[in-house]
N, CA, C and O atoms as a GROMACS GRO file, in nm:
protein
  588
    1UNK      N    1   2.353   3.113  -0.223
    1UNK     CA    2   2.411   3.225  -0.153
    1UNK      C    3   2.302   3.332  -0.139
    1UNK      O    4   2.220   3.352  -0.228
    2UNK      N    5   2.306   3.404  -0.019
    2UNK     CA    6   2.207   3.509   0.021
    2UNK      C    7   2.277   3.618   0.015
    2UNK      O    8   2.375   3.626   0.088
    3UNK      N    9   2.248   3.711  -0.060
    3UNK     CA   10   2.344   3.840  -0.081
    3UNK      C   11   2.176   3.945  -0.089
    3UNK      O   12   2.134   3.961  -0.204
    4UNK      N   13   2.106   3.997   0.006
    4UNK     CA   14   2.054   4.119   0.058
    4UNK      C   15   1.910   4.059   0.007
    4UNK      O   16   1.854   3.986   0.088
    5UNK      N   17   1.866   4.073  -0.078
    5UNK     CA   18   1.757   4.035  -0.203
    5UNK      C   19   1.789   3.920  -0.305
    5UNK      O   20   1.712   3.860  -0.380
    6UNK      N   21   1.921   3.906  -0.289
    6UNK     CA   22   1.954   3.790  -0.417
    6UNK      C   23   1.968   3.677  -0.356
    6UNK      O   24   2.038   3.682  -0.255
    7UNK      N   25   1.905   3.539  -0.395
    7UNK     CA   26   1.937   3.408  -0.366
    7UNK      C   27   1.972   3.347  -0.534
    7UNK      O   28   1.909   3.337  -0.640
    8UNK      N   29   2.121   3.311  -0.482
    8UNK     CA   30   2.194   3.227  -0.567
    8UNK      C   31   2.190   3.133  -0.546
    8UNK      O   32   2.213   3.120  -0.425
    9UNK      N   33   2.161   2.977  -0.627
    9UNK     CA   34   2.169   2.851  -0.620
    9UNK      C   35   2.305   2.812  -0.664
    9UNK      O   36   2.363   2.824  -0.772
   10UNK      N   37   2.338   2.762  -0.546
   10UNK     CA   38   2.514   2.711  -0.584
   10UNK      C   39   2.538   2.568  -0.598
   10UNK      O   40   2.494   2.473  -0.534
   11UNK      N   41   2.620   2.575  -0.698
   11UNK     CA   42   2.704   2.382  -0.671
   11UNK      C   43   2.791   2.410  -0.566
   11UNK      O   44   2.878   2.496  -0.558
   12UNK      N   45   2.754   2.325  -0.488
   12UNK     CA   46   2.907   2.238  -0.395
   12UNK      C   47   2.845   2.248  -0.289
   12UNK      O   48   2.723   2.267  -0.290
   13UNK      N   49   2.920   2.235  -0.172
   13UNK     CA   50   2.909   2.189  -0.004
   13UNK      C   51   2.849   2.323   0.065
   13UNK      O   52   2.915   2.427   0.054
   14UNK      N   53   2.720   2.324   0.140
   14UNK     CA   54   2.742   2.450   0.183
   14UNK      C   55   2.558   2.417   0.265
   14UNK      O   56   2.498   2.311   0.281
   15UNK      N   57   2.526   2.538   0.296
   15UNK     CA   58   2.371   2.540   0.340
   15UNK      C   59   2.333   2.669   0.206
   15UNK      O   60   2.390   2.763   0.149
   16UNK      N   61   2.210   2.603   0.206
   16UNK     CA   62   2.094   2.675   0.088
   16UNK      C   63   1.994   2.647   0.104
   16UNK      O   64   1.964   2.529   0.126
   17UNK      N   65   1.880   2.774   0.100
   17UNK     CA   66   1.770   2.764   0.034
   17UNK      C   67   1.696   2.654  -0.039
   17UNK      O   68   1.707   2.672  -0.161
   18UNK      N   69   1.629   2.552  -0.011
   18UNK     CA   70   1.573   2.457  -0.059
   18UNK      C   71   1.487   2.494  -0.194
   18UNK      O   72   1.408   2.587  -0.207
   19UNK      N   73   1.525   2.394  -0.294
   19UNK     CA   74   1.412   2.452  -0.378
   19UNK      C   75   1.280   2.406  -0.401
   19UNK      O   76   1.260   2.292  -0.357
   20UNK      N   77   1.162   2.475  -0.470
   20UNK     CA   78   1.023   2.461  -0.442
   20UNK      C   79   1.026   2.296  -0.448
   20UNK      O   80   0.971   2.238  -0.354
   21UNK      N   81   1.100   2.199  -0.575
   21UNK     CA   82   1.080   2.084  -0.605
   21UNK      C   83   1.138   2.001  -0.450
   21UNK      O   84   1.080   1.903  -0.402
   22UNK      N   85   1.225   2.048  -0.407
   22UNK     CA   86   1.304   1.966  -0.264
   22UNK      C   87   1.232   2.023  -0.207
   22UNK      O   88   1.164   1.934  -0.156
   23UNK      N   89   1.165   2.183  -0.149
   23UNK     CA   90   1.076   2.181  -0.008
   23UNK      C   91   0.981   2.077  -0.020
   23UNK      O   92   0.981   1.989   0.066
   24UNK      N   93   0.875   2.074  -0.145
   24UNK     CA   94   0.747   1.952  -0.167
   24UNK      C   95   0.822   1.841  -0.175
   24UNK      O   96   0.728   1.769  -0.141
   25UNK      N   97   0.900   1.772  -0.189
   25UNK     CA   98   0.981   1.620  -0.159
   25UNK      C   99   0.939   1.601  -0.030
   25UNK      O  100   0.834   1.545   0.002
   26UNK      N  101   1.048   1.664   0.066
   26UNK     CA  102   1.047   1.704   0.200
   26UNK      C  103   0.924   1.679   0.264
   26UNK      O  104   0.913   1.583   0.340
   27UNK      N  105   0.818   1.767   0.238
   27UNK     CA  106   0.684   1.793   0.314
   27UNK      C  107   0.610   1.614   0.307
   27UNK      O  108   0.561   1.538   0.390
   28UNK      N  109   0.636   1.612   0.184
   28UNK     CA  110   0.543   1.479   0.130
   28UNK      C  111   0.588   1.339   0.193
   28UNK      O  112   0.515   1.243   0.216
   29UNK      N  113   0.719   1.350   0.216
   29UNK     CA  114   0.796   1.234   0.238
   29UNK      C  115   0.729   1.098   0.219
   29UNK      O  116   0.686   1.015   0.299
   30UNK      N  117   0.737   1.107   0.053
   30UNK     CA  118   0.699   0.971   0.006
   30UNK      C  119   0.574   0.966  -0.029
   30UNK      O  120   0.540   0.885  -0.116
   31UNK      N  121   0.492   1.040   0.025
   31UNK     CA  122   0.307   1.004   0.028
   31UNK      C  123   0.294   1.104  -0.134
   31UNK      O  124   0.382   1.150  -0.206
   32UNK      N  125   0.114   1.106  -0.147
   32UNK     CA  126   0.066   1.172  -0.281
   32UNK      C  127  -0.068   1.224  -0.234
   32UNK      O  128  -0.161   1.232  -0.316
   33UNK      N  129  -0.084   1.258  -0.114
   33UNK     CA  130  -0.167   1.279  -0.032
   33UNK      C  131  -0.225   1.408  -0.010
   33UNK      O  132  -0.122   1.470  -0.035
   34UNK      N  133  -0.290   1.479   0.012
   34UNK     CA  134  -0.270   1.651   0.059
   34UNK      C  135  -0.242   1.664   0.167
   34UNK      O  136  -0.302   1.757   0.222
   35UNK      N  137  -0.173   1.609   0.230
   35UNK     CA  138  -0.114   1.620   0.402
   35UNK      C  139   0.016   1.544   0.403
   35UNK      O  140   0.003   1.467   0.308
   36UNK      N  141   0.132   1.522   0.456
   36UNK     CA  142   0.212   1.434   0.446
   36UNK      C  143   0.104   1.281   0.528
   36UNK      O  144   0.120   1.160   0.509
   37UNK      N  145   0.026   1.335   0.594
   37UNK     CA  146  -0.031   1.244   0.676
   37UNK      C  147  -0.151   1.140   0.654
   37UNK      O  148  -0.192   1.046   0.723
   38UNK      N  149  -0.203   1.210   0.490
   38UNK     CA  150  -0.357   1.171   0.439
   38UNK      C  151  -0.407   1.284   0.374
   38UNK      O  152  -0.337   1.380   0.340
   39UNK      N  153  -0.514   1.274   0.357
   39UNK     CA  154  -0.644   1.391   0.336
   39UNK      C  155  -0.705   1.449   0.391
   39UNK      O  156  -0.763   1.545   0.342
   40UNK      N  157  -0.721   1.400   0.571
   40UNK     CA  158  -0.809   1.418   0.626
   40UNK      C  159  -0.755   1.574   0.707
   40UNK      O  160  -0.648   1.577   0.767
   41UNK      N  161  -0.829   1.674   0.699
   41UNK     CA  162  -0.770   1.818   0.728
   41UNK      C  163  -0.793   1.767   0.914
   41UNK      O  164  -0.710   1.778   1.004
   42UNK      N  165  -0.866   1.739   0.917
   42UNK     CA  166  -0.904   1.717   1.105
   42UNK      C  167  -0.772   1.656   1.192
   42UNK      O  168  -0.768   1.672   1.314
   43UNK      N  169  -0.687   1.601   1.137
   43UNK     CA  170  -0.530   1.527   1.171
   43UNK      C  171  -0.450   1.656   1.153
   43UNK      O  172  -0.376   1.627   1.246
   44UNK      N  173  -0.399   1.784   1.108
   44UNK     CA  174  -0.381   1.828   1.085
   44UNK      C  175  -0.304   1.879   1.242
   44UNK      O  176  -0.181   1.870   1.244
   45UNK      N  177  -0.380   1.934   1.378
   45UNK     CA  178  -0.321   1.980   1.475
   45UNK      C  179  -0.240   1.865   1.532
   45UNK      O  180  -0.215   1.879   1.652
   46UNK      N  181  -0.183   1.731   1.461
   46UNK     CA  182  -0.094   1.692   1.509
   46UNK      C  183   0.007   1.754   1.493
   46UNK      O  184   0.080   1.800   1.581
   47UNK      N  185   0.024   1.762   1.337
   47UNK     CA  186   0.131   1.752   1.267
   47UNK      C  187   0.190   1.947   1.247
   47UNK      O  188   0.307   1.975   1.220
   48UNK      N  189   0.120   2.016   1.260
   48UNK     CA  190   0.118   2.147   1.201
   48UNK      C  191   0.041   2.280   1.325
   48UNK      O  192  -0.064   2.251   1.382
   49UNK      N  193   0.084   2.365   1.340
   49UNK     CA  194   0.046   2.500   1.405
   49UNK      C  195   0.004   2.606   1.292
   49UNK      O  196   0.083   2.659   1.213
   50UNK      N  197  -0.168   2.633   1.302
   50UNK     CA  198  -0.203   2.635   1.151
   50UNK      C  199  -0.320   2.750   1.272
   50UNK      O  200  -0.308   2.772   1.393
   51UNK      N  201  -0.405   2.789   1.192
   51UNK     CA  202  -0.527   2.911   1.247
   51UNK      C  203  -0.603   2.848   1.332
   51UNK      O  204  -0.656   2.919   1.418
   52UNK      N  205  -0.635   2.672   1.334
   52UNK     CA  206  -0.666   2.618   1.440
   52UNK      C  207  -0.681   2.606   1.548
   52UNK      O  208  -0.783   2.577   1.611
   53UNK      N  209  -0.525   2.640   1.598
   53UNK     CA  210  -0.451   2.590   1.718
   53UNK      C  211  -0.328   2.672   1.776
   53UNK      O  212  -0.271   2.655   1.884
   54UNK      N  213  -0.295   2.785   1.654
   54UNK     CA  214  -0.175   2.850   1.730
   54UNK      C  215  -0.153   2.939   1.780
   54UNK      O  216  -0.045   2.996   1.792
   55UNK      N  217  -0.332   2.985   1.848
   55UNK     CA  218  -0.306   3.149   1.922
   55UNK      C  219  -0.234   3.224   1.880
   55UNK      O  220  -0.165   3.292   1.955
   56UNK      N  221  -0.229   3.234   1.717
   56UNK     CA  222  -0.189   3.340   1.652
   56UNK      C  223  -0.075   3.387   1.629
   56UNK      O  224  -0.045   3.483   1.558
   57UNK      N  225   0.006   3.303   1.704
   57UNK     CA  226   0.160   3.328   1.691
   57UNK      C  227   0.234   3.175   1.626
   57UNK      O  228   0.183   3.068   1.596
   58UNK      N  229   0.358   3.219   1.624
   58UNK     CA  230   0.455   3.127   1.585
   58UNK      C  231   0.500   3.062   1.657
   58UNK      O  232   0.456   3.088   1.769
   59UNK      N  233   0.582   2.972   1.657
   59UNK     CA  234   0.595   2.799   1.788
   59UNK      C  235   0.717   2.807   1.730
   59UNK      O  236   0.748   2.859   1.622
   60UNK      N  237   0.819   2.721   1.852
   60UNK     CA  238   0.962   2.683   1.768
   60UNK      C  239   0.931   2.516   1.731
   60UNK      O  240   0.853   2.427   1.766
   61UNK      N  241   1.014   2.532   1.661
   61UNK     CA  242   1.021   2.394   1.560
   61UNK      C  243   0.989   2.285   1.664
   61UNK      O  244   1.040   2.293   1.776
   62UNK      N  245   0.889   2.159   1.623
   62UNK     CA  246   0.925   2.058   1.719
   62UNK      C  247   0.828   2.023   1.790
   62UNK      O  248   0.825   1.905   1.826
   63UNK      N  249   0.679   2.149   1.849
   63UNK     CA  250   0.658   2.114   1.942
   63UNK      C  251   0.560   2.045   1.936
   63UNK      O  252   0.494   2.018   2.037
   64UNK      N  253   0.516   1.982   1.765
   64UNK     CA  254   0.376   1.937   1.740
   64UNK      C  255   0.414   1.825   1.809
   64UNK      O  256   0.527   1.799   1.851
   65UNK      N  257   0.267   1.730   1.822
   65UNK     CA  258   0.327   1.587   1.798
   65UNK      C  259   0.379   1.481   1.728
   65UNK      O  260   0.454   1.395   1.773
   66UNK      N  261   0.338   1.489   1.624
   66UNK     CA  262   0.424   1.453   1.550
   66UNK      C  263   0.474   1.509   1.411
   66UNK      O  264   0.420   1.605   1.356
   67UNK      N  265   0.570   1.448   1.364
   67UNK     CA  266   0.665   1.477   1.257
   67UNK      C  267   0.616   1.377   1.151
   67UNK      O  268   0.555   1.272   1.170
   68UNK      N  269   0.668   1.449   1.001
   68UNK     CA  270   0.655   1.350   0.902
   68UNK      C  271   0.707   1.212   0.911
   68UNK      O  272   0.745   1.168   1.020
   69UNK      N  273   0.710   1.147   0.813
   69UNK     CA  274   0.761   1.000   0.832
   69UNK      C  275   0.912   0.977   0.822
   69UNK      O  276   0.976   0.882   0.867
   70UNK      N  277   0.969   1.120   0.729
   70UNK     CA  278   1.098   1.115   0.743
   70UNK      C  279   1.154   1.185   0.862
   70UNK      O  280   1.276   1.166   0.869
   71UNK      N  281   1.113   1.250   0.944
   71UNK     CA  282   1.132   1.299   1.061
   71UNK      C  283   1.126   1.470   1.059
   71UNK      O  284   1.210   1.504   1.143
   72UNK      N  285   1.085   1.547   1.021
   72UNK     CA  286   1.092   1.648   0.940
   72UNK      C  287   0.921   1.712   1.052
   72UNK      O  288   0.808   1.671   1.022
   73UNK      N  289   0.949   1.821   1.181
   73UNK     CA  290   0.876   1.904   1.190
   73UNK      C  291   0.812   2.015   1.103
   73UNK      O  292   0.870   2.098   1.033
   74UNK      N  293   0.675   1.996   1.124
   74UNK     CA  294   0.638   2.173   1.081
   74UNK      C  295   0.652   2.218   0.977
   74UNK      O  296   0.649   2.340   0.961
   75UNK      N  297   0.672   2.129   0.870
   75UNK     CA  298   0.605   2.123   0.711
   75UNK      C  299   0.517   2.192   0.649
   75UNK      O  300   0.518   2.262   0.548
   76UNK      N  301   0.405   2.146   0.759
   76UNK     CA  302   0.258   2.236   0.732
   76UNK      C  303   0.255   2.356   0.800
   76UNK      O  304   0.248   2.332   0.920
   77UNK      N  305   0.256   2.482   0.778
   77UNK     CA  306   0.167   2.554   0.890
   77UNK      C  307   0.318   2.646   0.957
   77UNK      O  308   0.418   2.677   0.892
   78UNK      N  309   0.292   2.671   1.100
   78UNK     CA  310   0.338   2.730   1.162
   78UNK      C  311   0.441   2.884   1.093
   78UNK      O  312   0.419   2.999   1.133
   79UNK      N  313   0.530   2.856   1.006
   79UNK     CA  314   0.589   3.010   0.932
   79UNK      C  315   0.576   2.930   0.769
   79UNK      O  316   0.592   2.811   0.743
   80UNK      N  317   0.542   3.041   0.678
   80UNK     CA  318   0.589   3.018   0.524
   80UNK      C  319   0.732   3.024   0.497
   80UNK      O  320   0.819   3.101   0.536
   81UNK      N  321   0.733   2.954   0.446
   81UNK     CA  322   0.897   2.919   0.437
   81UNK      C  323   0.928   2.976   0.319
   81UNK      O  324   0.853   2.949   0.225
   82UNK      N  325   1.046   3.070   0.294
   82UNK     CA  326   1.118   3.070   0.186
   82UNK      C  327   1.180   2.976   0.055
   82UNK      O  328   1.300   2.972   0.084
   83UNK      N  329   1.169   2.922  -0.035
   83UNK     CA  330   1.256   2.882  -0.124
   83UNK      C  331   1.355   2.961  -0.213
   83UNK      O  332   1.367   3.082  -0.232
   84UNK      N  333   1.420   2.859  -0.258
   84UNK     CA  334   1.490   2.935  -0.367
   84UNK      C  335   1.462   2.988  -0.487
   84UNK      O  336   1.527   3.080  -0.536
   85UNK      N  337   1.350   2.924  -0.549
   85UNK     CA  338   1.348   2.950  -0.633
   85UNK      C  339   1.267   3.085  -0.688
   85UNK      O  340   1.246   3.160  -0.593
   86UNK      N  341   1.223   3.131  -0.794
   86UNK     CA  342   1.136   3.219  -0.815
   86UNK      C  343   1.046   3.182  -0.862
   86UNK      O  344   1.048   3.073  -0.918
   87UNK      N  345   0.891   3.286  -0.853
   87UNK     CA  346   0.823   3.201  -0.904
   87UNK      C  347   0.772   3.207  -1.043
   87UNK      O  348   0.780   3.306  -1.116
   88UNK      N  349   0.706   3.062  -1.080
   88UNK     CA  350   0.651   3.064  -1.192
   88UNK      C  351   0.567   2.960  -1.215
   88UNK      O  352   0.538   2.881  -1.124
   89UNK      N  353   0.519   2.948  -1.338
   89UNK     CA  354   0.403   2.823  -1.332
   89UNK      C  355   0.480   2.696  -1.370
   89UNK      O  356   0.587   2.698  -1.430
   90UNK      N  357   0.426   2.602  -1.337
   90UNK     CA  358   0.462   2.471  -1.309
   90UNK      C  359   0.487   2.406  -1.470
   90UNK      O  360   0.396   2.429  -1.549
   91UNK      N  361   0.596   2.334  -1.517
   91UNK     CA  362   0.604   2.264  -1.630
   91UNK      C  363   0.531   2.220  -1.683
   91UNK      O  364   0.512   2.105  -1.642
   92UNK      N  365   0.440   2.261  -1.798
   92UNK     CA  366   0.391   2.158  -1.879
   92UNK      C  367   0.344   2.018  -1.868
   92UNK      O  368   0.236   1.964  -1.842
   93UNK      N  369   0.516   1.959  -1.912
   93UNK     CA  370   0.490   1.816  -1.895
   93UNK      C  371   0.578   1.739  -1.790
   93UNK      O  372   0.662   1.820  -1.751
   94UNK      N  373   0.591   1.647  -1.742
   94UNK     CA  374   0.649   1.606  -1.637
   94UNK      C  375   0.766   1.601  -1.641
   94UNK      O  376   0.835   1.592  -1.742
   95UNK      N  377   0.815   1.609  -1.486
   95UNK     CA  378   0.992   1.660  -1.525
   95UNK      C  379   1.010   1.616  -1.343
   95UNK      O  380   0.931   1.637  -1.250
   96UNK      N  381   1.145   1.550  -1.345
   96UNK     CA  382   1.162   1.511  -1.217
   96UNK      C  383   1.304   1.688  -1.154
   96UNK      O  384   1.378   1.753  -1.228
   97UNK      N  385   1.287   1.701  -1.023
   97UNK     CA  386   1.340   1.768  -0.946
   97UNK      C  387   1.315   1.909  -1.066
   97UNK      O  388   1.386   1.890  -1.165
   98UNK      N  389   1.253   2.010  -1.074
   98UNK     CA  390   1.224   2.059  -1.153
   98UNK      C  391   1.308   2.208  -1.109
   98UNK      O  392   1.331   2.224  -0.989
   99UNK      N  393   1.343   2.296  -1.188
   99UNK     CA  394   1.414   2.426  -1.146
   99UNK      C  395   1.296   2.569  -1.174
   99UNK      O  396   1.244   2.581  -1.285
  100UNK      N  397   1.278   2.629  -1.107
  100UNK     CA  398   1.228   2.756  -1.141
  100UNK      C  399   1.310   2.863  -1.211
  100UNK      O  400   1.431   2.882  -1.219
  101UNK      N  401   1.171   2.947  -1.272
  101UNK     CA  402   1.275   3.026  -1.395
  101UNK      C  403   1.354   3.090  -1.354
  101UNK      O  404   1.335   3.156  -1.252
  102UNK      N  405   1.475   3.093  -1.425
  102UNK     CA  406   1.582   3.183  -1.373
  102UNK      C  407   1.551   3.328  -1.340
  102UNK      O  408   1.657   3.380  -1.302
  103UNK      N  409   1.448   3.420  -1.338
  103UNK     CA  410   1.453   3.551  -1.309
  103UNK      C  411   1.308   3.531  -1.250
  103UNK      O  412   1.238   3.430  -1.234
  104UNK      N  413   1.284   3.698  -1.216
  104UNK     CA  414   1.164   3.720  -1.161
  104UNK      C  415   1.130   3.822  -1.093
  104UNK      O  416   1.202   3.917  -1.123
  105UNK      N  417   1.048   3.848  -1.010
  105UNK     CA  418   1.016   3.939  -0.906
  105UNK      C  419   0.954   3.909  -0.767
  105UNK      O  420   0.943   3.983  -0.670
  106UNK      N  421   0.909   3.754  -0.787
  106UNK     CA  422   0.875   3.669  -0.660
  106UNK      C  423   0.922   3.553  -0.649
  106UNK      O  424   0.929   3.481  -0.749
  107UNK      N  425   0.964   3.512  -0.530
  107UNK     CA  426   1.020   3.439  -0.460
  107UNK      C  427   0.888   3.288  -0.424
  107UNK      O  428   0.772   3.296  -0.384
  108UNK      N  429   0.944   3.207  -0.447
  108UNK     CA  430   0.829   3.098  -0.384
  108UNK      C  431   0.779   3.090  -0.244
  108UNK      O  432   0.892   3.106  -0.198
  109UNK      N  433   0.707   3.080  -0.140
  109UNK     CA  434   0.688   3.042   0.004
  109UNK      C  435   0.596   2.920  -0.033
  109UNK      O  436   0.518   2.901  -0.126
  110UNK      N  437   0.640   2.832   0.091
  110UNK     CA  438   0.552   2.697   0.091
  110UNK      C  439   0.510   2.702   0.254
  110UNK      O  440   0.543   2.781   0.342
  111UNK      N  441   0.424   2.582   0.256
  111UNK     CA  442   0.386   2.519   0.377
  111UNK      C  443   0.279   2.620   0.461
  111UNK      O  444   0.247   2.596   0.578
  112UNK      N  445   0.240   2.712   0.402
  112UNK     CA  446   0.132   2.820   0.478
  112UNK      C  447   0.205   2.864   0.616
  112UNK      O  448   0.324   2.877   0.646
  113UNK      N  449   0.058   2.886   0.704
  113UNK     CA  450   0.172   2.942   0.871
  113UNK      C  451   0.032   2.929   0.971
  113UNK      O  452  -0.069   2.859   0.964
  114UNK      N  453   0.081   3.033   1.067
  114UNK     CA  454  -0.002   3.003   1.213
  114UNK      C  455  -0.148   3.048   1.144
  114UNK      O  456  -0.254   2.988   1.154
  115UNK      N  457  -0.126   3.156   1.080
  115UNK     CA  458  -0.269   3.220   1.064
  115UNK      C  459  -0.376   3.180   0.965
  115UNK      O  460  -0.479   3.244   0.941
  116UNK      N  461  -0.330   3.045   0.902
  116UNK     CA  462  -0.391   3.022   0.764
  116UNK      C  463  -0.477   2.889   0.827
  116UNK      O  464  -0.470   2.836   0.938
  117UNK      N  465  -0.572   2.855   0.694
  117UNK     CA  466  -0.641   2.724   0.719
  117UNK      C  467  -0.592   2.625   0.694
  117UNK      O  468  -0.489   2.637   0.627
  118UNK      N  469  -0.632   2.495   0.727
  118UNK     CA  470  -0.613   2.399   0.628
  118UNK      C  471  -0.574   2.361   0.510
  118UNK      O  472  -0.492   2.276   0.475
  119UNK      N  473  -0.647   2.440   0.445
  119UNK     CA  474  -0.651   2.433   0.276
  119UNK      C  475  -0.489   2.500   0.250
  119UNK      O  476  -0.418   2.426   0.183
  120UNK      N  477  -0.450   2.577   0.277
  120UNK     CA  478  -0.344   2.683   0.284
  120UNK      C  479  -0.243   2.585   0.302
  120UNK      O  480  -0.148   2.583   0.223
  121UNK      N  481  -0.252   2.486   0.412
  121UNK     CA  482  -0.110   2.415   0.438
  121UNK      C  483  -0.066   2.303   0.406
  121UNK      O  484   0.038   2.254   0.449
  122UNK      N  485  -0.188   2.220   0.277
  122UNK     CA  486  -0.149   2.133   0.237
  122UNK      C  487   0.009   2.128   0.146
  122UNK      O  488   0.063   2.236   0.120
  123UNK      N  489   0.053   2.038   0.117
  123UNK     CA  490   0.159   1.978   0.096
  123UNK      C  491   0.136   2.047  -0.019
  123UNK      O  492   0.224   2.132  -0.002
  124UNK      N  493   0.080   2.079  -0.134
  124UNK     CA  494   0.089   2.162  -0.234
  124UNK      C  495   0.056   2.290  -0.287
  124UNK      O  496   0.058   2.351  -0.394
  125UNK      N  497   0.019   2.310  -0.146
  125UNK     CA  498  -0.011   2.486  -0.169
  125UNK      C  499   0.102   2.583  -0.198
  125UNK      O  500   0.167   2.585  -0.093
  126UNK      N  501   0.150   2.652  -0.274
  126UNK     CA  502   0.215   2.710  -0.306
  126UNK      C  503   0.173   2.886  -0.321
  126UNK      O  504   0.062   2.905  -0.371
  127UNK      N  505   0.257   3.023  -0.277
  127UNK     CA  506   0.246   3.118  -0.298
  127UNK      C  507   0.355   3.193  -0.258
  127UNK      O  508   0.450   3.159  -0.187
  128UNK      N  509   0.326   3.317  -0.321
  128UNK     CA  510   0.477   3.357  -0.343
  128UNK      C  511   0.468   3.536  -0.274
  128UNK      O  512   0.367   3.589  -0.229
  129UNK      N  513   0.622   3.603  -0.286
  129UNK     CA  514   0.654   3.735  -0.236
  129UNK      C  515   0.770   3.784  -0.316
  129UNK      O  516   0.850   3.739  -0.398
  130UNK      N  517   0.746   3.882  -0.263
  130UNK     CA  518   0.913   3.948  -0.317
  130UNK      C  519   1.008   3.940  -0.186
  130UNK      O  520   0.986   3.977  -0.070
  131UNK      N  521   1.116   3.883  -0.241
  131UNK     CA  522   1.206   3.880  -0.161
  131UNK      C  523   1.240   3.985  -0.042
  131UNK      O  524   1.275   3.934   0.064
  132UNK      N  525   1.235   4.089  -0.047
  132UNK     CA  526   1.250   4.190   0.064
  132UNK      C  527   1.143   4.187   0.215
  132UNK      O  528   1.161   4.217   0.333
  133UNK      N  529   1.011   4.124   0.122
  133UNK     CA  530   0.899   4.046   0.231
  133UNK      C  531   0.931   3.975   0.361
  133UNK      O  532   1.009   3.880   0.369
  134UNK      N  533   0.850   4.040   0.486
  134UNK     CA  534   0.904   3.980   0.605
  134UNK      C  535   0.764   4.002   0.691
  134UNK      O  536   0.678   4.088   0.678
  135UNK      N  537   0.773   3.908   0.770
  135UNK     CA  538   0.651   3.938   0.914
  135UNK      C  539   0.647   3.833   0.981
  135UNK      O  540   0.724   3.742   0.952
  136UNK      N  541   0.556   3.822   1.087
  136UNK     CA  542   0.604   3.734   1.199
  136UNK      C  543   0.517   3.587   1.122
  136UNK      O  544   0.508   3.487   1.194
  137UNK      N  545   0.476   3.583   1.024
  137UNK     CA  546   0.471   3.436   0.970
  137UNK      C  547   0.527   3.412   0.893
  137UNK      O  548   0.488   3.334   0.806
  138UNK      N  549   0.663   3.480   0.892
  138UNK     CA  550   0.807   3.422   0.710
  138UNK      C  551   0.888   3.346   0.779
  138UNK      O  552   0.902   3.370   0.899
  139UNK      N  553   0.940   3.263   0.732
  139UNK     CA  554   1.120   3.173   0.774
  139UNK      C  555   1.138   3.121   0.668
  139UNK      O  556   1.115   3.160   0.554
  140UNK      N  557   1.188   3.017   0.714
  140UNK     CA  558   1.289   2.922   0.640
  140UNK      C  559   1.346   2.823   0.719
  140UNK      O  560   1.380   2.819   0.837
  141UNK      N  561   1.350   2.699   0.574
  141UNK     CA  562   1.413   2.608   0.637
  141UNK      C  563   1.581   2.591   0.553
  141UNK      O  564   1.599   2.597   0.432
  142UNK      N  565   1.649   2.577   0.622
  142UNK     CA  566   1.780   2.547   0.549
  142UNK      C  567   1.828   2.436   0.498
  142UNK      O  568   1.841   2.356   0.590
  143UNK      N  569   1.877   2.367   0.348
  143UNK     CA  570   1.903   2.202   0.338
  143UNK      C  571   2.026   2.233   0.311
  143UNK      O  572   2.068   2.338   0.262
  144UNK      N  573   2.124   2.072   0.367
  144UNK     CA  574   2.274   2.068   0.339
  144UNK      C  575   2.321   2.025   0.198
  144UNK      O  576   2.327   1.905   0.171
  145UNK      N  577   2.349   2.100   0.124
  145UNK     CA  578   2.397   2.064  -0.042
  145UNK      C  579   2.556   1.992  -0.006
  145UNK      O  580   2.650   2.060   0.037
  146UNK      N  581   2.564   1.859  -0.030
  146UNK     CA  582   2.656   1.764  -0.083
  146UNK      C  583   2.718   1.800  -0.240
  146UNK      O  584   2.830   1.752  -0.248
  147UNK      N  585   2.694   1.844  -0.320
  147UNK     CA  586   2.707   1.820  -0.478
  147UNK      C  587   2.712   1.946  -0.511
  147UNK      O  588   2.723   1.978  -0.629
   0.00000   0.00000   0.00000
């Protein structure tokens, strides 16, 4: 639930905020790669609208050529996406679908945007804001919670 500054992670049926562990699922779809696509940063203006290629602005969803393997535009690059979670440093030791700490003062963003490099939009770049944070490279993607 989005209430002004607050994102609540809810059980049950609804649209939410993806969290940092489901946006990187998502991006990766399946691979272990720094690209959903490989390593190679030069493949990159397929898949992503990044400082390369996007005359500086933002694109609507879609218009790369292609999409991840699960079908999933614009992963890399084009706006930083919001998560749910807040941030913090990464677990220790290994842990599947992992939760961020319950409190905080920043918010996670993934996937970099128009104005960033390469390096910025790999599949594990991670950086963060305070929630009230906005400009013409923030969004979000929305996932459907079943459970």
């Amino acid at each position: 639930m989005i209430d002004g500054d607050n994102v609540t992670i809810l059980s049950g049926t609804g649209f939410r905020l993806p969290t940092e562990a489901e946006w990187e699922f998502a991006c990766r779809a399946g691979s272990e790669t720094a690209y959903c696509f490989g390593d190679n940063p030069v493949v990159l203006g397929e898949y992503a609208w990044f400082a390369g290629n996007s005359g500086r602005t933002t694109h609507p969803v879609g218009e790369r050529k292609r999409a991840n393997v699960w079908g999933l535009f614009d992963m890399h690059g084009n706006v930083w996406e919001w998560c749910a979670d807040w941030y913090g440093d990464y677990p220790k030791q290994d842990s599947s679908d992992p939760k961020g700490p319950s409190s905080g003062s920043t918010r996670v963003r993934r996937g970099g945007s128009w104005n960033d490099g390469p390096r910025i939009c790999r599949s594990a770049s991670r950086h963060r804001g305070e929630p009230g944070d906005w400009g013409g490279n923030y969004g979000f993607r929305a996932c459907f919670c079943l459970d």
